[in-house]
N, C-alpha and C positions, 0 to 999 in steps of 0.2 A: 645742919651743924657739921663745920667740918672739924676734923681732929689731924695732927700731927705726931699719930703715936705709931710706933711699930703693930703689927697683926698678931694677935694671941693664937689665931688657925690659920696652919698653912692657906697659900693663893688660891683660887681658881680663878683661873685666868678666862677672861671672858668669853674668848673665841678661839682658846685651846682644850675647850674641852665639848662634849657631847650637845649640839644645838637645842635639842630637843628637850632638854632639863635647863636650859635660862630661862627664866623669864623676863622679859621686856625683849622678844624677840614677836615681831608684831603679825597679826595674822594680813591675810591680804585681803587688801584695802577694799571695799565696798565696790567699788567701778571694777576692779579685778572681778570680784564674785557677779558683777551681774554678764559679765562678756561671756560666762559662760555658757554652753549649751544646757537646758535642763534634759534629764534623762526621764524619756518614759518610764511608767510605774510596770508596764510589762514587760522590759528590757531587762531583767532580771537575767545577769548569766548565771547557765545550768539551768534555767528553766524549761529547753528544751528546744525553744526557737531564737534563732540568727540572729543579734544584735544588730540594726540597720544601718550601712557605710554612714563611714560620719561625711559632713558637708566638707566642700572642697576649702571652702570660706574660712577653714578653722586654722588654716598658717597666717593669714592674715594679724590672725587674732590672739594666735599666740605668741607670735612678732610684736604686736602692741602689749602685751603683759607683759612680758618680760621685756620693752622698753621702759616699760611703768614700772618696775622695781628696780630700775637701775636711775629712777629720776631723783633727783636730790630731793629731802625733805623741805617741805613748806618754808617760804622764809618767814623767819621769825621778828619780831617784834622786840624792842630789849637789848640787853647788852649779852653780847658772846663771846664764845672762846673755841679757837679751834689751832690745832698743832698736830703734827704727823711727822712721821719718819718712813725708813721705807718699810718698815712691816707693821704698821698700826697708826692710828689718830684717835685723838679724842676730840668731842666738838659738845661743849656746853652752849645751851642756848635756853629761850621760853618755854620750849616742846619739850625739854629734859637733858637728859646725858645720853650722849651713844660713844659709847667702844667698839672700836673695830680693831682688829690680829690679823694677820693672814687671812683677807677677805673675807672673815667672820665679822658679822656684826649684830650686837645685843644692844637695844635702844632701850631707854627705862624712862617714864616719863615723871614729872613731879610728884603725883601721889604716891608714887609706890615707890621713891628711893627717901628712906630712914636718915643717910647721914654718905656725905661723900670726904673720904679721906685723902688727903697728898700725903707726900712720900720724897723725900728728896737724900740722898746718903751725903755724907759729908765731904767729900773725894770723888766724883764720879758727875757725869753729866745728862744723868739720868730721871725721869719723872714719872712716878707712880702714884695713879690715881685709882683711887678704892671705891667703887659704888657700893656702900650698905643697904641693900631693900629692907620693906617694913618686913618682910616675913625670914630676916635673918640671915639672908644668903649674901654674900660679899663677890665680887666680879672688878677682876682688874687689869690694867694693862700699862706699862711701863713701855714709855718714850724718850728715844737718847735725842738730846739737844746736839749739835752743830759743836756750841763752846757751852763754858761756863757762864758769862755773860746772861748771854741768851734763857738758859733755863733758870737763874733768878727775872730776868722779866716776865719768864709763863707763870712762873708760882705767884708774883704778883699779881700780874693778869686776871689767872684762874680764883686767887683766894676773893678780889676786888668782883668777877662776875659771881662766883655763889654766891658772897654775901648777900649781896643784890636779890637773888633767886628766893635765901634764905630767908631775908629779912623782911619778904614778899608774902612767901608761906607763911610766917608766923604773922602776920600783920592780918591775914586773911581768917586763920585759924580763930582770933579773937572776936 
């Protein structure tokens, strides 16, 4: 469900504030967890013996993880929407919403986002998008458009892909 009302609580803005308290910020991905080395059960530090050099192998490997967090998400299936500016994007798609600020980015998938609100001021060429989660917590992030023009075609855009999203969810739900 989307809404077109102003915010009752102040913003928190999705990736201006503290990573570690978003939720829909995703753990690392299964292939990441397994490149890892497992650590002996006796390598406990402070337990009195040397930890054993790690393998030379391990730049390799962490050169590929952290290519792997830097790889675009899955392509999706479905109708999408994606827009940016130079300090933020929003990209709706099958897989969810993700907001990114200033190289922060909070990803939220279907289940767990309640209701996503836009945002348009009546003077300004600007686009704020509100993700409401089911557990109450709201995250946004506000895009300036090029022209006026242009950000009535995103708000069309965007309202014509949630529906779609939305109208998916409830259709499932039954």
């Amino acid at each position: 469900m989307d809404h077109r009302i102003g915010q009752n609580t102040p913003p928190a803005y999705a990736a201006g504030t503290d990573p570690a308290f978003i939720p829909g910020l995703t753990p690392p991905r299964p292939a990441e967890a397994k490149e890892r080395l497992p650590v002996p059960a006796d390598a406990v530090p402070g337990a009195g013996t040397a930890p054993e050099p790690q393998a030379e192998t391990e730049a390799p490997e962490a050169a590929e993880a952290t290519a792997a967090e830097e790889e675009p998400r899955p392509a999706a299936d479905g109708p999408a929407f994606e827009v940016s500016d130079r300090r933020g994007s929003i990209t709706v798609d099958s897989t969810g919403v993700t907001l990114q600020l200033d190289g922060e980015t909070a990803e939220f998938d279907w289940a767990e986002i309640g209701a996503v609100e836009t945002n348009t001021p009546r003077f300004g060429r600007q686009i704020t998008v509100t993700v409401h989660t089911t557990n109450h917590h709201s995250y946004n992030v506000r895009i300036e458009a090029p022209n006026r023009n242009l950000l009535k075609q995103w708000v069309t855009e965007l309202d014509t892909v949630l529906d779609s999203y939305f109208e998916a969810e409830s259709k499932s739900a039954d």
